[in-house]
C-alpha positions in Angstrom: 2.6 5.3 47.2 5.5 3.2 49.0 9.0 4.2 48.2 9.4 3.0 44.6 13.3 3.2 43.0 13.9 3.1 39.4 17.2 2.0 37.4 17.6 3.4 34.6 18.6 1.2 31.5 21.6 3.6 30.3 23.9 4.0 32.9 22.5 2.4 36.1 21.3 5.6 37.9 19.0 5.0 40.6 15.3 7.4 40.5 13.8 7.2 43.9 10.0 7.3 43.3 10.0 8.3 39.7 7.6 11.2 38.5 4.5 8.6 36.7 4.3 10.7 34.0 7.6 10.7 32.9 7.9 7.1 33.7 4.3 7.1 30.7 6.6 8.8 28.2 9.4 6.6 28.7 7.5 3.3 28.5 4.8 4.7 25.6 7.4 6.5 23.6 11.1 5.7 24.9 11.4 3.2 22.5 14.7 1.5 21.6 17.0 4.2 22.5 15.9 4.4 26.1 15.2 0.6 26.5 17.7 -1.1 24.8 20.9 0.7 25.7 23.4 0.2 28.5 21.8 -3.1 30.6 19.2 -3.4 28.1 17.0 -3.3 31.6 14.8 -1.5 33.2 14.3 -2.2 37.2 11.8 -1.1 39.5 12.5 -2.2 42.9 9.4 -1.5 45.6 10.1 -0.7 49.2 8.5 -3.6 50.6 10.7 -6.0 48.7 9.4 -6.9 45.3 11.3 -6.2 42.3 10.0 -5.2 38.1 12.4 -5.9 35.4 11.0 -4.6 32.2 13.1 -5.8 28.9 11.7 -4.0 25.2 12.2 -5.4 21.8 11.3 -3.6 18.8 8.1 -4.5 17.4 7.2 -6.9 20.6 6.4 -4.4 23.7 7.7 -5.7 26.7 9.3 -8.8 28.8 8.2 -7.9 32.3 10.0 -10.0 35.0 7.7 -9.7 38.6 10.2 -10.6 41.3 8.2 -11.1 44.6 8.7 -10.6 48.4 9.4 -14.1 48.7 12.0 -14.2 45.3 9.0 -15.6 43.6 9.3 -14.7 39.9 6.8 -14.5 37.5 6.4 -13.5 33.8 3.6 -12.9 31.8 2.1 -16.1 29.4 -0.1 -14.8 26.3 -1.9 -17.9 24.9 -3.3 -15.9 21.3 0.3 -14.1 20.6 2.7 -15.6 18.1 5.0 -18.7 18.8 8.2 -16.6 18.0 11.5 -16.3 19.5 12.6 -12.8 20.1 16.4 -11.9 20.8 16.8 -9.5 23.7 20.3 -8.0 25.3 20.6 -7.9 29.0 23.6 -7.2 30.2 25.6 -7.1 26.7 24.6 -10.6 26.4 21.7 -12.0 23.9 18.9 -13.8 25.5 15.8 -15.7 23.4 12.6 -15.4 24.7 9.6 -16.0 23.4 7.6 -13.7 21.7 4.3 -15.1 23.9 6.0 -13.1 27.1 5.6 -9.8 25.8 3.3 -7.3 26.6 2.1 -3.9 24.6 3.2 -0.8 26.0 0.1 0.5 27.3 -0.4 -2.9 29.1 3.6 -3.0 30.8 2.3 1.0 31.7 -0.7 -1.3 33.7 1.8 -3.8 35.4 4.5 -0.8 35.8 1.5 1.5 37.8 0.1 -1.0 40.0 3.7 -2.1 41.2 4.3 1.6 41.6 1.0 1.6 43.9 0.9 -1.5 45.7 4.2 -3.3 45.1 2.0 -6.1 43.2 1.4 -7.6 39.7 -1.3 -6.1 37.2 -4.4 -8.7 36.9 -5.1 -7.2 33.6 -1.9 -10.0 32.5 -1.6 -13.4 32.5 1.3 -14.4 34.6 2.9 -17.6 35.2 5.8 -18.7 37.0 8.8 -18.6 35.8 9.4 -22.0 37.0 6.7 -23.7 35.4 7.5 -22.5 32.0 8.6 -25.2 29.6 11.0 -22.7 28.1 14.6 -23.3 27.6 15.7 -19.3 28.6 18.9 -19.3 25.8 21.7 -17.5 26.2 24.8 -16.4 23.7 25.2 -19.7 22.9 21.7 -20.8 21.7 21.2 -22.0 18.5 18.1 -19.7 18.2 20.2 -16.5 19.1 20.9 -14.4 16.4 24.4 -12.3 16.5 24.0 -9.2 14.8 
């Protein structure tokens, strides 16, 4: 396995080539308290270039964000889940995405072990680029963003 660095949500320490199995009990049970605090991000970053960002809502799974070598970025696009609009905080800031970009746990494990392994995307997702989502990404000032 390449040289794999974690940042961790919390406080932004860096994990060079994180123990898998703690990284499986973080993303199967971590749950809010790990995911959601601090950046509200996790971030994998491979050695040969490519980057994870891993987002968690409560009751959704995961947002993955695949970064590639060429700053190609790519998010997963699930055609049977729910039309919703989930409210996420990166950064401090609220951010509405929808609830058809999330993934269960077991399958952002998947996606987080094969970039772990090979530095690439899991084909056991449907990814699409970023850039060819019809998705207005919102920000605070959405209308669809909840302040709590």
């Amino acid at each position: 396995m390449a040289q794999v660095v974690f940042i961790v949500p919390e406080n932004g320490s860096e994990i060079t080539s994180p123990d898998m199995d703690w990284l499986r009990g973080m993303v199967l049970r971590g749950g809010r308290d790990f995911w959601c605090s601090g950046s509200g991000q996790g971030w994998l970053k491979h050695a040969d270039g490519p980057e994870l960002l891993l987002a968690f809502a409560e009751g959704f799974g995961f947002f993955p964000e695949y970064i590639g070598r060429d700053g190609d970025h790519w998010i997963p696009f699930s055609k049977t889940r729910g039309d919703g609009k989930v409210t996420v905080w990166i950064g401090g800031d609220p951010i509405v995405v929808s609830e058809r970009f999330f993934v269960s746990p077991e399958l952002a494990l998947s996606t987080i072990e094969e970039f772990c392994a090979t530095g690439g995307r899991t084909n056991q997702i449907n990814w699409i680029r970023k850039s060819d989502v019809n998705w207005r990404f919102g920000y605070w000032d959405h209308p669809d963003v909840k302040i709590q």
